[in-house]
RODO-91168 format. One line per field, with one value per atom (N, C-alpha, C, CB): atom name; x, y, z; residue number from 1. Coordinates in pm, 1 decimal. Glycine has a CB too. Layout:
residues N
at <- CA:... .
east <- X:... .
north <- Y:... .
up <- Z:... .
i <- NUM:... .
//
This chain:
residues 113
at <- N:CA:C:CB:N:CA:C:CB:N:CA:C:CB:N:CA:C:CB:N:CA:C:CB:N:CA:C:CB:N:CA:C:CB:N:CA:C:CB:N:CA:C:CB:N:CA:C:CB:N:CA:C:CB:N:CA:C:CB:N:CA:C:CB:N:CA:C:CB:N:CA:C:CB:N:CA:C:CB:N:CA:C:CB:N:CA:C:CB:N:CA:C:CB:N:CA:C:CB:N:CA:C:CB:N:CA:C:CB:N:CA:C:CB:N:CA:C:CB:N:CA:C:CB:N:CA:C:CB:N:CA:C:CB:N:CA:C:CB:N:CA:C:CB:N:CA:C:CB:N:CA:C:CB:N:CA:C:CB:N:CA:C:CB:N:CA:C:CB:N:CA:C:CB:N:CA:C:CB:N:CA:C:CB:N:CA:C:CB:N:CA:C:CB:N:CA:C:CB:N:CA:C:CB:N:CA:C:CB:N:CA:C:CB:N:CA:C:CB:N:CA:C:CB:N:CA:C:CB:N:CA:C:CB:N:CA:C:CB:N:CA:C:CB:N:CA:C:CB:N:CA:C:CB:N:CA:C:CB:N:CA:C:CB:N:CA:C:CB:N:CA:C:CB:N:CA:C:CB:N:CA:C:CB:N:CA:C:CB:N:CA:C:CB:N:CA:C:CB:N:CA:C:CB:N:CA:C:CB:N:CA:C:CB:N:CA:C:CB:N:CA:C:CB:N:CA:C:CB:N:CA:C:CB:N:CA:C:CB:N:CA:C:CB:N:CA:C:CB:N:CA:C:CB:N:CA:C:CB:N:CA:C:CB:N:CA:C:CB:N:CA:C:CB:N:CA:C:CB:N:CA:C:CB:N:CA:C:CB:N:CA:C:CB:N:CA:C:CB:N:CA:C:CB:N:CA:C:CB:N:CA:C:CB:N:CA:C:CB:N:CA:C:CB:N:CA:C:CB:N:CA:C:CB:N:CA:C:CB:N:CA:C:CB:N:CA:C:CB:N:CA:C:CB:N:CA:C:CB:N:CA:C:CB:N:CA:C:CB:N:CA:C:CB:N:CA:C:CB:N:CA:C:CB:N:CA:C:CB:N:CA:C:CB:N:CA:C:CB:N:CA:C:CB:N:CA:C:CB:N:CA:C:CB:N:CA:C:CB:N:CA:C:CB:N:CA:C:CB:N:CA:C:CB:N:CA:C:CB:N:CA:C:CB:N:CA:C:CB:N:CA:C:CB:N:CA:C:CB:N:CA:C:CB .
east <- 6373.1:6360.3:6463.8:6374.9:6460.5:6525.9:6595.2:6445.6:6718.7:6865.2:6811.1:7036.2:6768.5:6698.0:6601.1:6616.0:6548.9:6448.6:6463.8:6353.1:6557.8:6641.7:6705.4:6761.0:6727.7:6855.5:6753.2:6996.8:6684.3:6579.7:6492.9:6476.7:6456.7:6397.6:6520.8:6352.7:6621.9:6730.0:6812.8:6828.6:6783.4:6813.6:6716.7:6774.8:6585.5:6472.4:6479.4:6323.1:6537.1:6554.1:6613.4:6578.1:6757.3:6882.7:6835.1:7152.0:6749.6:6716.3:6679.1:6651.6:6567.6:6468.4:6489.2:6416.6:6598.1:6682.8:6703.6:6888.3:6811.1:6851.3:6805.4:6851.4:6665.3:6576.0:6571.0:6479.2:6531.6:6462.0:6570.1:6425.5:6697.7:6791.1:6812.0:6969.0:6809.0:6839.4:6732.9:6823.1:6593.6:6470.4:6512.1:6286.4:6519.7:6518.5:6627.4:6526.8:6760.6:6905.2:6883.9:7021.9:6783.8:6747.4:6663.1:6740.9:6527.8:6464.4:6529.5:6341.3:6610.0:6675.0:6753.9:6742.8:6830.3:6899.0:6817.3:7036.0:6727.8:6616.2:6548.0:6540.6:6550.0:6484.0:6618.0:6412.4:6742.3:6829.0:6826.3:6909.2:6844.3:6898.5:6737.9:6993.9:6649.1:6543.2:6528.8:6421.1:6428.9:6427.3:6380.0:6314.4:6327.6:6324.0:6380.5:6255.8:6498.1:6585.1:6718.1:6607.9:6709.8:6805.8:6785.8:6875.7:6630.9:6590.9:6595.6:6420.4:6573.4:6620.0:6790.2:6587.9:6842.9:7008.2:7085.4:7060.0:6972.3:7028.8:6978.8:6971.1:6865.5:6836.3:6901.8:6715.5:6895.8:7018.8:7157.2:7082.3:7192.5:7334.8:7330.0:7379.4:7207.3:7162.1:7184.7:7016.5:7136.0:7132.3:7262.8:7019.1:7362.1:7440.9:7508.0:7506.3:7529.7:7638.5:7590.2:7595.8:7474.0:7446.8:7427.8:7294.4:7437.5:7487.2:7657.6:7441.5:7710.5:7863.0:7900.2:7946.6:7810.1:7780.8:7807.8:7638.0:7674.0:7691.6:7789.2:7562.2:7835.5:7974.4:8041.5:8037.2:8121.6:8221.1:8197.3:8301.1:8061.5:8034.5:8084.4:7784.5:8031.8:8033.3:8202.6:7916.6:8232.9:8424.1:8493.7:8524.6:8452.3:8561.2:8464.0:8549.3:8356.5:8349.4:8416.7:8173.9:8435.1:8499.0:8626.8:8469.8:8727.7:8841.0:8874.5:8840.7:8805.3:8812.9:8810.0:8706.5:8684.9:8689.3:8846.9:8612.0:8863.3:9032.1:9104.5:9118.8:9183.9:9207.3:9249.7:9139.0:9118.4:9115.1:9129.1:8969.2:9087.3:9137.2:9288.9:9083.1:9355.3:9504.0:9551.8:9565.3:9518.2:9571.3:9563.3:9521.8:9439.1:9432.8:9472.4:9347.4:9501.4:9597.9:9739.1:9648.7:9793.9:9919.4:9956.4:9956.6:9860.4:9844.1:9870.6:9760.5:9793.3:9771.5:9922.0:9669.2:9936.7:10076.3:10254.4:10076.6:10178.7:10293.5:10319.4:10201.2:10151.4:10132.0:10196.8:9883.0:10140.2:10218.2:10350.2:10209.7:10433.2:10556.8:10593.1:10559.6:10534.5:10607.0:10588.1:10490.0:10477.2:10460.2:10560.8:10363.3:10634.0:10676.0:10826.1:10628.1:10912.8:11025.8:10972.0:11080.6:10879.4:10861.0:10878.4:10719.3:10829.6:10817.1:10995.9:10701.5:11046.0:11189.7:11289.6:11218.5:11269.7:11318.1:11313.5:11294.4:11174.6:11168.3:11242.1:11004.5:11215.6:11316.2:11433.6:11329.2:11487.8:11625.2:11642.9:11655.9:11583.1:11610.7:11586.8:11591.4:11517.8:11499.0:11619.5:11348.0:11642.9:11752.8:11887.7:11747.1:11901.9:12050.9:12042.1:12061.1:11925.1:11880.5:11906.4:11719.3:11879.9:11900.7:12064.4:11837.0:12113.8:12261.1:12348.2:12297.8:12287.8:12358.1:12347.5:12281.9:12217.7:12190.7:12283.2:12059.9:12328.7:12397.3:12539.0:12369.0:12568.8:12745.1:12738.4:12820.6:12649.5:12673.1:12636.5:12604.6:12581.0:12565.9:12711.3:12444.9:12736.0:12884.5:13018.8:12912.5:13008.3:13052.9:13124.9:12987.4:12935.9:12895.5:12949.6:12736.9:12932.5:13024.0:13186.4:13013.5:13228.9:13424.4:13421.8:13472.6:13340.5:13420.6:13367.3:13425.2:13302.5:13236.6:13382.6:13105.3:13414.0:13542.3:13630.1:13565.8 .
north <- 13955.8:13825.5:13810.6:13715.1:13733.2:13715.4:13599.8:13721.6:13637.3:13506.2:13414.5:13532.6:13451.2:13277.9:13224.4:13304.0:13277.7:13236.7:13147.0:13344.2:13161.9:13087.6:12947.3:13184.6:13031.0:12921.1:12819.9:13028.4:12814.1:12725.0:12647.6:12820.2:12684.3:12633.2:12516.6:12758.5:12522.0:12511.6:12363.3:12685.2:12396.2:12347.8:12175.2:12480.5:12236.8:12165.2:12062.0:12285.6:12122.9:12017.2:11938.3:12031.8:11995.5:11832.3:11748.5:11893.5:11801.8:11720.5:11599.5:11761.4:11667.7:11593.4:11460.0:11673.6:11538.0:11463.9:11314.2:11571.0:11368.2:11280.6:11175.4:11305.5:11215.3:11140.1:11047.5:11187.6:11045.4:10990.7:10897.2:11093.7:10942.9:10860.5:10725.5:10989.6:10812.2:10690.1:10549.9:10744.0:10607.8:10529.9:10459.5:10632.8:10500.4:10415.9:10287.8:10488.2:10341.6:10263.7:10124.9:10342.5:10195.6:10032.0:10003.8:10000.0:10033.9:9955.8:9877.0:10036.3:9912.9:9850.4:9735.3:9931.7:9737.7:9612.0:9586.4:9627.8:9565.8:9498.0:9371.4:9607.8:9454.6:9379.2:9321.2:9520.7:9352.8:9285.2:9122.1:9371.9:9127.5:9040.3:8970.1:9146.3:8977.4:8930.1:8784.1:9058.9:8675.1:8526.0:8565.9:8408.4:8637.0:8628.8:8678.4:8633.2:8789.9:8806.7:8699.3:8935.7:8641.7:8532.4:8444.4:8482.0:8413.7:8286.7:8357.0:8209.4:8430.8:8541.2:8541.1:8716.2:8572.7:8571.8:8409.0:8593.8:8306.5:8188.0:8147.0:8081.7:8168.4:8139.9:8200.2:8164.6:8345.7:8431.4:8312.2:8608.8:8333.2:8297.4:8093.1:8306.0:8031.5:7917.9:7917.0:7901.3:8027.6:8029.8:8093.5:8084.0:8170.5:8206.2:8051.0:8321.4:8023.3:7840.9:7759.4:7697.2:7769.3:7671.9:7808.0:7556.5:7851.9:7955.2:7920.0:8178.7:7901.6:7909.3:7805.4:7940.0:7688.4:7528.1:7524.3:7469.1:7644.4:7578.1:7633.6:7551.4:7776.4:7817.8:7726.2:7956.8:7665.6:7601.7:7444.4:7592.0:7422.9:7266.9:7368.1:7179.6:7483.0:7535.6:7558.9:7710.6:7622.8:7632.5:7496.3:7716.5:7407.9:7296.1:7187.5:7164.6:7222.9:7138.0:7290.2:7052.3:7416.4:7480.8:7440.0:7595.9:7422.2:7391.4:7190.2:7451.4:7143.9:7002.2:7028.8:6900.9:7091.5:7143.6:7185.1:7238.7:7293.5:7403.2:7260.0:7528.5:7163.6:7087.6:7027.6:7057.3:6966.3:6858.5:6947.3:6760.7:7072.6:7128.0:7151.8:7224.9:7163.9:7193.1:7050.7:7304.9:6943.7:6831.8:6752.8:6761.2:6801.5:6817.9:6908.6:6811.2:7009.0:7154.1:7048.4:7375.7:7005.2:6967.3:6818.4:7005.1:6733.0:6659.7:6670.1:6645.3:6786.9:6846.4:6883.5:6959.3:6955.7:7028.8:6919.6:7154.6:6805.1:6682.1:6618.9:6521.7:6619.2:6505.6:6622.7:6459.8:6756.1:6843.0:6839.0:6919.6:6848.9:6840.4:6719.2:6828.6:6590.2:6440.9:6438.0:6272.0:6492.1:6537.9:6591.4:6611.0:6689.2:6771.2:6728.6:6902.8:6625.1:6571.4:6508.3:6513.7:6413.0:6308.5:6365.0:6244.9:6496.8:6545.6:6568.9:6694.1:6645.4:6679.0:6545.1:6700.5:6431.3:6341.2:6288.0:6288.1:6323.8:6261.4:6342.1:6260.2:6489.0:6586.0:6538.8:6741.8:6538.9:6497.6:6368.0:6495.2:6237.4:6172.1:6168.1:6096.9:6259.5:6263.8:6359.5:6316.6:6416.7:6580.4:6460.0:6770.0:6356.6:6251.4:6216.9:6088.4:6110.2:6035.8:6155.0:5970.0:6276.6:6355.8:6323.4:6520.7:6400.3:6362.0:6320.9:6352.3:6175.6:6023.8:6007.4:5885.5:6035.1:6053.4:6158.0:6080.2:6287.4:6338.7:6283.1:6426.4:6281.9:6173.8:6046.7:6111.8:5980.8:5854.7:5891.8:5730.8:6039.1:6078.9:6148.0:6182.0:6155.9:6254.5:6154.4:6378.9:6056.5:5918.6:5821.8:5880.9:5830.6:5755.9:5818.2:5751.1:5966.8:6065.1:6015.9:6226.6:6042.9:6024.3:5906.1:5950.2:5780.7:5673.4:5660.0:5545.7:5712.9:5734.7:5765.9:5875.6:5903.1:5943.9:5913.0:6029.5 .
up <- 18174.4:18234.5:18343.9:18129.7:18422.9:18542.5:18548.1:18644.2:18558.0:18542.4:18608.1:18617.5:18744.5:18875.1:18821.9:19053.9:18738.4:18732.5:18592.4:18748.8:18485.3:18383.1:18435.4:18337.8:18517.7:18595.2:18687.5:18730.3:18704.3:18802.8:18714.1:18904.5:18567.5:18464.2:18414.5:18355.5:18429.4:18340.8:18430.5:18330.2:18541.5:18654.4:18672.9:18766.1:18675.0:18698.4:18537.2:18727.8:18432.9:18342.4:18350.2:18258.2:18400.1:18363.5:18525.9:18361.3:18613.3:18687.6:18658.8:18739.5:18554.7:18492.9:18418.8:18411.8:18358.6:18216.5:18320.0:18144.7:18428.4:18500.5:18493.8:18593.2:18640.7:18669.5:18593.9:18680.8:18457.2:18335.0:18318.7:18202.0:18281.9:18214.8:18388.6:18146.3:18500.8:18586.1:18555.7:18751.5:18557.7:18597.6:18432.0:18640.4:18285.9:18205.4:18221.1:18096.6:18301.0:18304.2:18360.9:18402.0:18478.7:18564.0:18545.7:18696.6:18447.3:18394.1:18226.4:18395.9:18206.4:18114.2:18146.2:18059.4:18244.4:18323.0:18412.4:18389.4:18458.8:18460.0:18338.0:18471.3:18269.4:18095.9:18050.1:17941.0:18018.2:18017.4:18090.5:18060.8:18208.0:18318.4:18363.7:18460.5:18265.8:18309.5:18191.2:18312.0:18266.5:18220.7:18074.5:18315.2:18011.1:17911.3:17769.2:17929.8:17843.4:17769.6:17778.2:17790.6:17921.8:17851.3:17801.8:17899.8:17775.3:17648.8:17522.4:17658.1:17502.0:17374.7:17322.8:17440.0:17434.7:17434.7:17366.8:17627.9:17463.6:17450.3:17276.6:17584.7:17249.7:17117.5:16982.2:17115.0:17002.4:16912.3:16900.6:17022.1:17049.6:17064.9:16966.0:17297.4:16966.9:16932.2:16769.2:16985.5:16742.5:16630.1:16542.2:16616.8:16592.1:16534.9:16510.1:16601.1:16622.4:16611.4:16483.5:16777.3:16458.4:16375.1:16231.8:16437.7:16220.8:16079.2:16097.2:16101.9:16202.3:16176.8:16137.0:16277.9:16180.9:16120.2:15999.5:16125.2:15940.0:15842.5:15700.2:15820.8:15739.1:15677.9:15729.7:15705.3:15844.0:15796.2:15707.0:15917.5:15705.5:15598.9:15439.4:15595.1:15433.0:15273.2:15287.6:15226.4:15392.2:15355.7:15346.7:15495.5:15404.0:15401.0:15204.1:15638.1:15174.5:15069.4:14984.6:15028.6:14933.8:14872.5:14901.7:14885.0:14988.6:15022.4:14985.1:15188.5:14949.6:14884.3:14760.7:14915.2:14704.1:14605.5:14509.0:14648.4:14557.7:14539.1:14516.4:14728.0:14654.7:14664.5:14539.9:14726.8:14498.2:14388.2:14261.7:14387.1:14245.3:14142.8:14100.1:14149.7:14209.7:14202.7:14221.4:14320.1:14237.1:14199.6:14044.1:14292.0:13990.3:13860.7:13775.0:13840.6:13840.0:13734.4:13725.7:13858.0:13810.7:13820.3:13794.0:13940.7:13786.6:13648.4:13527.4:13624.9:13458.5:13351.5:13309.2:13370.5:13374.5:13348.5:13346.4:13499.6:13440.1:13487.5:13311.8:13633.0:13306.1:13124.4:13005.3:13055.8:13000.4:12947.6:12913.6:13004.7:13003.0:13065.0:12982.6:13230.3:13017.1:12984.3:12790.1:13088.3:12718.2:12592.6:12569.6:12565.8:12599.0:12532.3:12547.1:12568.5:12636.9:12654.8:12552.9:12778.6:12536.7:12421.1:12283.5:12425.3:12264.1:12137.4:12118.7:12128.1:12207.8:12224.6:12152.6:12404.7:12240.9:12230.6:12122.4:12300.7:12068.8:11897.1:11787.6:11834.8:11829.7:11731.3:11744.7:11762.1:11824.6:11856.4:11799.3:12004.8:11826.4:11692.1:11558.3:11697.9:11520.7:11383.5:11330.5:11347.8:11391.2:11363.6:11378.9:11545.6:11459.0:11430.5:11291.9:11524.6:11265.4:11144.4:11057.2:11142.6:11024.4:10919.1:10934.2:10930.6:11050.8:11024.9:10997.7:11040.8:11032.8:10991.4:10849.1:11060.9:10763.9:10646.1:10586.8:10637.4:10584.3:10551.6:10555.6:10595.3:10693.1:10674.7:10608.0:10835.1:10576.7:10500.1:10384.1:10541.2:10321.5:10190.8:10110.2:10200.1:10220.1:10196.7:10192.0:10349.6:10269.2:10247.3:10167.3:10245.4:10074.0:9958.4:9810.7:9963.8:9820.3:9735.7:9733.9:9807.9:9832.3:9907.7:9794.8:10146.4:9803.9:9744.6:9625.5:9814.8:9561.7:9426.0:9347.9:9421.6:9387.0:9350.1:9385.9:9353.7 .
i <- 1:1:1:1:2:2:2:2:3:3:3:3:4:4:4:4:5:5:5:5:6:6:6:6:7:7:7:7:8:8:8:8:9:9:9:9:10:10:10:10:11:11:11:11:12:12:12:12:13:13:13:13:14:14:14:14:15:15:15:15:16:16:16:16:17:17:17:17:18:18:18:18:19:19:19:19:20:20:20:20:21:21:21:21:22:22:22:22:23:23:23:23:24:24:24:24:25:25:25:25:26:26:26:26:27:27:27:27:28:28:28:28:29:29:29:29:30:30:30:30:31:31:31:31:32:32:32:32:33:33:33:33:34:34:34:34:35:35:35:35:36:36:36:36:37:37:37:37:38:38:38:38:39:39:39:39:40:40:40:40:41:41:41:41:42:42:42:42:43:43:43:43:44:44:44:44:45:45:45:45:46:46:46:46:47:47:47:47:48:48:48:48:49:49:49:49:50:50:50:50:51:51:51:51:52:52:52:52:53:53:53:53:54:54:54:54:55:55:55:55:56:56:56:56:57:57:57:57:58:58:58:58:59:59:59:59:60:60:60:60:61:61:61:61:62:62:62:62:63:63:63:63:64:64:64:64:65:65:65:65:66:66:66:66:67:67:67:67:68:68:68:68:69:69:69:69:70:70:70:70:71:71:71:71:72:72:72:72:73:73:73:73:74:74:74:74:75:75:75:75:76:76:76:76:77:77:77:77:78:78:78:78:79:79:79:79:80:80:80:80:81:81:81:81:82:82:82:82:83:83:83:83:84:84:84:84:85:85:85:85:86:86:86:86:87:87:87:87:88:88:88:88:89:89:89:89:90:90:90:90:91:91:91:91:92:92:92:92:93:93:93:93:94:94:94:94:95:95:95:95:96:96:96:96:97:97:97:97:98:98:98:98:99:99:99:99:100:100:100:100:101:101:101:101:102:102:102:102:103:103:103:103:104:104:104:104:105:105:105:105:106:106:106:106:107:107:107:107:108:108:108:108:109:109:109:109:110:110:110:110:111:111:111:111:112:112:112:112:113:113:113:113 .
//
């Protein structure tokens, strides 16, 4: 076989290729930049805004949501908290009253004898 003759086959392709890829490039920006891809563009673009609509209505009622949950965790935990000084406060007087009961038992002994 004959190299020129490889080489001229080979040649005549990426011409080809070329050709092809030019004529598709500007018929593509053509179809791009044409009225009905930008009513296409504008409607896509129409429609993403109002999907983003409507995630941020679902993020901000999840975020009220959270909100009010952590204002009620910390409630919970405030009344917790105020229970358990109360319970404290009651041991603590009952644990005197034992005391007082003991020194006035011990007292009551002293002058017995």
């Amino acid at each position: 076989m004959d190299l020129t003759k490889v080489l001229s086959v080979v040649k005549s392709k990426k011409t080809g290729f070329f050709a092809a890829g030019v004529l598709f490039g500007t018929a593509g920006i053509k179809a791009l930049s044409s009225k009905d891809a930008k009513k296409l563009y504008t409607n896509a673009t129409a429609a993403v805004l109002r999907a983003k609509e409507c995630v941020m209505d679902t993020v901000t009622t999840v975020q009220e949501n959270a909100e009010d949950i952590y204002e009620e965790a910390k409630q919970i935990n405030e009344d917790r908290a105020a229970a358990e000084e109360e319970m404290e406060a009651y041991a603590e007087a009952a644990d005197d009253e034992e005391a007082t009961e003991e020194v006035s038992e011990d007292a009551f002994k002293e002058v017995e004898e």
